[in-house]
N, C-alpha and C positions, 0 to 999 in steps of 0.2 A: 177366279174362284177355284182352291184347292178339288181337286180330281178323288172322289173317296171309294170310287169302282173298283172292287178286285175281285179277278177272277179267280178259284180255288179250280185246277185243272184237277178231274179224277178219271185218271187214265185206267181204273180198274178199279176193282173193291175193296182193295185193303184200305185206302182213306177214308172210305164211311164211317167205320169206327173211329176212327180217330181226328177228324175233323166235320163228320154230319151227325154225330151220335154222342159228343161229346158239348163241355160248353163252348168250345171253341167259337161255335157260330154267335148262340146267344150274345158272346161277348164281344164278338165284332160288329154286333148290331147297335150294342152301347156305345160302342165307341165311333157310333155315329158312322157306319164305313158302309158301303151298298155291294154285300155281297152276293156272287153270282155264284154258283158252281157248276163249272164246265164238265158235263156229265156223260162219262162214257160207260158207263155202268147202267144193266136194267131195272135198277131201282130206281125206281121215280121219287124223288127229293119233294119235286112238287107233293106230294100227298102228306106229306112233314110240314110243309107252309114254307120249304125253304124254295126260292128263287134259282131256275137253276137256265141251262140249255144245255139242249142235250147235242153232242156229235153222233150224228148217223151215219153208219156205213164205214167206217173208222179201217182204213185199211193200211198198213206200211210199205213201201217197197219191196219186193220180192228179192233183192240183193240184199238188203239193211241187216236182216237177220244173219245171212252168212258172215258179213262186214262188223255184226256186233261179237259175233261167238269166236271169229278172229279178232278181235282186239281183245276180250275174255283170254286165250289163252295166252295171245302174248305178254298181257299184264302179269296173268301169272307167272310166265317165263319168268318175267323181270325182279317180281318178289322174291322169287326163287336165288334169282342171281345176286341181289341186293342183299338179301336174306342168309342165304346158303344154308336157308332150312327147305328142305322138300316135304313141308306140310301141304306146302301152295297146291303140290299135285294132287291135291284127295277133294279140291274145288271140281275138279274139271269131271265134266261129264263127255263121255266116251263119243267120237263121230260115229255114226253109223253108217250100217252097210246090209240093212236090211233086204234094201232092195237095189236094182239098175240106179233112180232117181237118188236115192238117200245115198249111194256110194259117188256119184256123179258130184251132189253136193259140198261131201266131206273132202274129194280130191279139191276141190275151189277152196275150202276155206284151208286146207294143207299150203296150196297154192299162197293164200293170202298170207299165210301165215310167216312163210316163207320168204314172201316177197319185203313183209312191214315189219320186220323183226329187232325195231330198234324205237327210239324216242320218236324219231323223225319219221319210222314207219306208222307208229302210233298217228301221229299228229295229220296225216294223209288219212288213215283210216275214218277217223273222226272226219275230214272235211268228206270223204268219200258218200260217208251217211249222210253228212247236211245237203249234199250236191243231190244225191237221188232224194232222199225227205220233200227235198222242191219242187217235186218234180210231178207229187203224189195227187191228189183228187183233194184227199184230207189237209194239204198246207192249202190251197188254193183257198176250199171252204173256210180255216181257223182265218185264211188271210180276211177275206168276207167278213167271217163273222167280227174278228178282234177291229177292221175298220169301222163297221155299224156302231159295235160297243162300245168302243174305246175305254176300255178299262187303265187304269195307273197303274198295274203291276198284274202277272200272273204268277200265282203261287201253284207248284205242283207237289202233290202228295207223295209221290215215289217218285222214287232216280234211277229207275230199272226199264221202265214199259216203255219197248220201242214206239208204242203208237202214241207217247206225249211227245216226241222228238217233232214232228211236223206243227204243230200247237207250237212249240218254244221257237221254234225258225221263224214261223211265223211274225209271233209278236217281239223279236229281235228285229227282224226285219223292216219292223214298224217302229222300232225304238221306243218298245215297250219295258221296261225290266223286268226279268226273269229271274225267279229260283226256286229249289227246290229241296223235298225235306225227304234226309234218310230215314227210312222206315225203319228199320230192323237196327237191332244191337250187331249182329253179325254182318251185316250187308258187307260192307267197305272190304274185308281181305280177301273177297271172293272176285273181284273182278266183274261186280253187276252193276256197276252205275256207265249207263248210254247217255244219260243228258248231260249236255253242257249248257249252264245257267247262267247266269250272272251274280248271284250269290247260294248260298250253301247253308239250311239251316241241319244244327248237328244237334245229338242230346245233351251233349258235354266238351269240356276240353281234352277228355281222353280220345275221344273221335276223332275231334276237330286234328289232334295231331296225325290220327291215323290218314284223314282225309290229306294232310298236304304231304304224308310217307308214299301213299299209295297214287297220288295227283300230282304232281311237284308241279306241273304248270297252273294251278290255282294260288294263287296267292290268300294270304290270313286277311285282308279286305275283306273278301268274298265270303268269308265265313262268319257265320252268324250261329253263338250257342244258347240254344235255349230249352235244352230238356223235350220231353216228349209227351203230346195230349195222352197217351193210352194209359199211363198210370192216376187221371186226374181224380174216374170214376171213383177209385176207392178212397177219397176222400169227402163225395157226395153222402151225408148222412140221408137226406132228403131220399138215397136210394135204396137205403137198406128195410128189409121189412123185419119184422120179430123173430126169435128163434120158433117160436109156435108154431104161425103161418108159415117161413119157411118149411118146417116139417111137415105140416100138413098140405101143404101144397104140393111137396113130393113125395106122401106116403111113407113118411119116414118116423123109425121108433123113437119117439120123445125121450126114454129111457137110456139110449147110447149114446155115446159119442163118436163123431163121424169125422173119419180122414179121409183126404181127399186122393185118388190116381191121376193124375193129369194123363192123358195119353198123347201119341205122338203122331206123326205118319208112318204109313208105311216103310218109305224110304228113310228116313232117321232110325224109326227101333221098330223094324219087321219083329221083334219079338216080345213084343207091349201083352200081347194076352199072357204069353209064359208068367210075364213078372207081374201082372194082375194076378197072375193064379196065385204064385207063390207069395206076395203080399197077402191074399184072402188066408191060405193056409196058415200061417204066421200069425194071423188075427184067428183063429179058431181057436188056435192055441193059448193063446194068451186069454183068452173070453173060458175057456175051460180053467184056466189061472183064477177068474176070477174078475176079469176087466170087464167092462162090457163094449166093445167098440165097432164101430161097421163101417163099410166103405164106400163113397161115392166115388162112383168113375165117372169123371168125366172125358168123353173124348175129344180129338183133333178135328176142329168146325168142319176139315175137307176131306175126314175119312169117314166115308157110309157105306163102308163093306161089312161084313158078317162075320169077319174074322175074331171078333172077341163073345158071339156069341154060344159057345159052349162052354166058356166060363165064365159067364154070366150064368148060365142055366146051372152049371154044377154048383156055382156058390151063391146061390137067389136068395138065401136067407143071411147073407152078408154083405153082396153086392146091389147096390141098385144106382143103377144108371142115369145119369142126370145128364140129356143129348142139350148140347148147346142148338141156343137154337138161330142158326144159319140156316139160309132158303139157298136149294138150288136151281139156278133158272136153266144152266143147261147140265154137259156130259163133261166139260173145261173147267181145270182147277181156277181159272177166274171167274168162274160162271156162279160160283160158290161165292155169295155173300152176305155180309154180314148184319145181325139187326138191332136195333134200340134194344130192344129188349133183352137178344144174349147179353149185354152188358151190364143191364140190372141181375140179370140170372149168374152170370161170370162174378160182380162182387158179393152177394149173398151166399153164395159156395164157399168162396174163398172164408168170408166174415161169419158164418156158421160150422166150419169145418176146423179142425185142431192144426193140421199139418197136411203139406203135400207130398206124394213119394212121383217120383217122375224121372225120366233118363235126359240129362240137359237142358229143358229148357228155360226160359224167362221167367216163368208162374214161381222160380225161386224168388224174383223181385217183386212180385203181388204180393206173395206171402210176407216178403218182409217189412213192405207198407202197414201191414197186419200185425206186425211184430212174432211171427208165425214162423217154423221152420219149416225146411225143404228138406230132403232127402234124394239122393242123385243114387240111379241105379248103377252099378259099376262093375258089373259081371258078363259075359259070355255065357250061351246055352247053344248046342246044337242046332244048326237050322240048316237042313238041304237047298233049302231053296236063295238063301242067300249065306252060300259058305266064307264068303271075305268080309263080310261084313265084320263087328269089331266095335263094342264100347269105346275101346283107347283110339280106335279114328276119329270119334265121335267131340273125346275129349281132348283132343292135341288139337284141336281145332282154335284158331287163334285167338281166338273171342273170351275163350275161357282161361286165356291166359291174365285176361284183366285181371282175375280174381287175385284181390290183396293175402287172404290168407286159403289155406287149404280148407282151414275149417270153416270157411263159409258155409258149410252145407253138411250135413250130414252120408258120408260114403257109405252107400251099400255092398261090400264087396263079394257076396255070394248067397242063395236062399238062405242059408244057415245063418247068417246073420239079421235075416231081416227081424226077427221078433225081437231080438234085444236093442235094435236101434229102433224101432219103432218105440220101444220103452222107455231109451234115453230121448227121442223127441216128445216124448210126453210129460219128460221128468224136468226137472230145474237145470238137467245138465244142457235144453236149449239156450238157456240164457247168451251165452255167451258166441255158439252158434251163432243164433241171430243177430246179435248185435254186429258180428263179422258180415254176414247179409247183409248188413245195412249200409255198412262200412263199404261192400263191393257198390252196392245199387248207389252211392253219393258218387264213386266213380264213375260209374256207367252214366246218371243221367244227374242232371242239371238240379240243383236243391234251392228250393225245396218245390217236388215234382208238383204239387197241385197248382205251382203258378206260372206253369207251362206253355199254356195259352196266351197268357198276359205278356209273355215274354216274345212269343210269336209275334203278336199284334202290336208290337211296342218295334221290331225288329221291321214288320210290314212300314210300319207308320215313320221308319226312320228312310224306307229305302222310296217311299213313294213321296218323300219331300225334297228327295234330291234334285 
C-alpha cells in the first residue's frame, strides 16, 4: 500500500503563511495525502484542525552556528570571485566584538574561514554541521520521532534555519526523502541556505538557475519549479470583503481614495517615517489641487517600535494605520508570527487600495496580481544614526537585477517628485508600468501563481513514488 504520510517540517514561522494559512493544506488533504506538520513554532496548528507534532526544546549545536556563518562568508568570497562584482560584500553582516565571548567567537569563525576557503573547504564545513547536527538531543528525538511515523517524505519550509538541519539528518539517515522550499525571492545570492536536501523546490526557472550558480554541487534533478503559495491568496475571491465593509471596518472615509505605504524594517529603510511624511505632504497637496486621497500605512509584521508614531500624529487626518496583524509570542524576530487572518487583511489592503509607494520590496508583485502599481523609493535623507546606509545599496542588491525593464516600477527620485508620480500612478500612464510588473513577476515566479500549490503537491506526489 502506497505511503501518503508527509511531514511539512516548520522550523520557524515564516511557513505558516504560506503553507498552514494558505490552501496548500486543504489541497493536500484532497489529494488524499495524511499530512502532519512538524511544528517548531508556538502556534498551535492543532486549534486550525490541522494535525501537527510539535518539536520541544529544539536546540542546534553550539559550533553549527559559527560553522554556518563561515560557510555564509565563504560562499560569498566565491561570488565575489566568480563574479568580480563586490555587491556580495553588502550580504555580510559584520563579526562582532562586543564583548570577551563575541570576540573569542569571531577569531573561530576568522579561523574557519581561513582554514575552508575553497570548494573543498566548503564541502568539510557542510559535513562538519552534519557530524555535530548528530550529535544533538534534537537528531536523536526527530530520529524517534520519524521511526514511530514513518512518513514518505519530509517537506521543509525554509532553507536557512539551522534548527531543521538535525530533522533532515535524521530522516536521510532513515532513507527518508528530503526537500526543501526557498522562501524568499532574494534568499539564494546571500549565502543563507544551511540545508542540504534531496531536492529543491524553487519559484521559477530564473532561481532554479541561480540555485545551480550559487550550488554547483546540486544538480538540475534535484530541482523542482513550482512558483510559490504566498501569492495564491490574492486570487481567493471567497477572501475579499466590499469596499464598504472594508472602510468601515477601518474607519475609513468612503469618500477618498486610499494608497497604500508598505513599510519596511529598520535595518532595510531606517528611514520609512521620513518618506511616510513626505508621501503624506505630497498628498495634502494634491487634495488642496483638488484630488481627494488618503493613506494607509501599513507596517513591517516584525517592526513594533514607535518610530513612525509622530508622523502619524502630525498627519492623523491623512494617515491611518492599518497594523498587520501578527502575534508576538516572544522578544525574537522568530518569535514574531504570523496569522490566517493578516492574510485576509494583507489582500483587502492591497484589493481596496489604488497603488503602493515603498523602498524595494516584493508588495510590487502583490500589487501587480492586482493589476496595480508600485512606486520604489529612491532617494537618500540625513540620518545620524545610520550615516552608510544608502538606497543604491539597497538597489544593487542582486535580486533586483531580475527586473526585465527599469520601468517596472514607478522611481521616486527625491520628495520633490513624489506629487507628480503619485499622479502619474494614478493616471493611464500606469498602464504600461504595470504591465512591465507583470512581465518581472512571470520571471520571478512560476505562472500562473494561483496554481502554486498544485504544483507542489504534484512535485511531492512525484518524489514520494520513487
Amino acid at each position: 500500500m502506497e505511503n501518503k504520510k508527509v511531514f511539512i517540517l516548520l522550523p520557524d514561522g515564516i511557513g505558516l503563511r504560506n503553507f498552514a494559512f494558505t490552501n496548500f493544506h486543504k489541497l493536500g488533504l484532497e489529494k488524499e495525502y495524511d499530512i502532519t506538520f512538524w511544528n517548531n513554532t508556538q502556534f498551535e496548528l492543532s486549534k486550525l484542525g490541522i494535525k501537527e507534532v510539535i518539536i520541544k526544546n529544539a536546540k542546534a549545536h553550539p559550533i553549527t552556528d559559527l560553522l554556518k556563518t563561515a560557510q555564509t562568508h565563504i560562499e560569498l568570497s566565491h561570488s565575489i570571485k566568480k563574479s568580480k562584482d563586490k555587491v556580495y560584500n553588502s550580504y555580510r553582516f559584520p563579526l562582532s566584538r562586543r564583548d570577551i565571548k563575541a570576540s573569542v567567537k569571531s577569531a573561530m569563525i576568522k579561523a574557519l574561514i581561513l582554514w575552508n576557503n575553497s570548494q573543498k573547504g566548503l564541502k568539510n564545513i557542510r559535513a562538519a554541521i552534519a557530524k555535530n547536527e548528530r550529535k544533538t538531543k534534537l537528531y536523536f528525538d526527530c530520529f524517534e520521532t520519524l521511526q514511530k511515523e514513518k512518513p514518505a517524505m519530509i517537506f521543509c519550509t525554509n532553507q536557512r534555519i539551522m534548527l531543521a538541519v538535525a530533522p533532515i539528518l535524521a530522516a536521510q539517515d532513515l532513507g527518508i526523502p528530503t526537500a526543501t522550499f526557498i522562501f524568499s525571492w532574494d534568499n539564494l545570492p546571500k549565502g543563507t541556505k544551511i540545508l542540504e536536501t534531496d531536492f529543491y523546490f524553487v519559484w521559477s526557472e530564473h532561481m532554479k538557475s541561480e540555485l545551480l550558480n550559487y550550488y554547483p554541487h546540486i544538480s538540475e534533478e534535484q530541482i523542482k519549479i513550482t512558483g510559490t503559495t504566498q501569492f495564491e491568496p490574492h486570487f481567493q475571491e471567497n477572501l475579499l470583503v466590499s469596499k464598504e465593509a472594508f472602510l468601515k471596518d477601518h474607519k475609513l472615509d468612503t469618500t477618498k481614495k486610499y494608497i497604500c505605504y508598505s513599510g519596511d524594517d529598520i535595518t532595510t529603510s531606517p528611514n520609512d517615517p521620513i518618506y511616510l511624511a513626505d508621501l503624506a505632504k505630497a498628498i495634502v497637496i494634491l487634495n488642496e489641487k483638488g484630488a481627494n486621497l488618503a493613506i494607509i500605512f501599513r507596517r513591517c509584521p516584525v517592526d513594533f517600535s514607535n518610530r513612525f508614531d509622530e508622523v502619524l500624529a502630525e498627519f492623523k487626518a491623512i494617515i491611518t494605520s492599518i497594523n498587520p496583524k501578527w502575534e508576538k509570542k516572544g522578544n525574537s524576530w522568530h518569535s514574531i508570527l504570523p496569522t490566517k487572518e493578516d492574510l485576509v487583511l494583507q489582500v483587502n489592503t492591497i484589493f481596496h487600495s489604488e497603488l503602493v509607494v515603498n523602498l524595494g520590496s516584493s508588495m510590487v508583485f502583490d500589487y501587480a496580481t492586482f493589476a496595480k502599481p508600485c512606486g520604489f523609493i529612491n532617494y537618500d535623507v540625513p540620518n545620524i544614526d545610520y550615516p552608510n546606509w544608502s538606497v543604491k545599496k539597497i538597489y544593487n542588491f542582486i535580486h533586483f537585477r531580475s527586473m526585465p525593464s527599469k520601468d517596472s516600477v514607478f522611481w521616486i527620485n527625491s520628495p520633490d517628485e513624489m506629487q507628480q508620480i503619485v499622479e502619474k500612478m494614478l493616471s493611464n500612464d500606469a498602464a504600461k508600468v504595470v504591465e512591465n510588473a507583470q512581465k518581472w513577476f512571470e520571471k520571478i515566479n512560476q505562472h500562473p501563481p494561483e496554481k502554486a500549490s498544485e504544483r507542489i503537491w504534484n512535485a511531492i506526489d512525484e518524489i514520494c513514488k520513487k
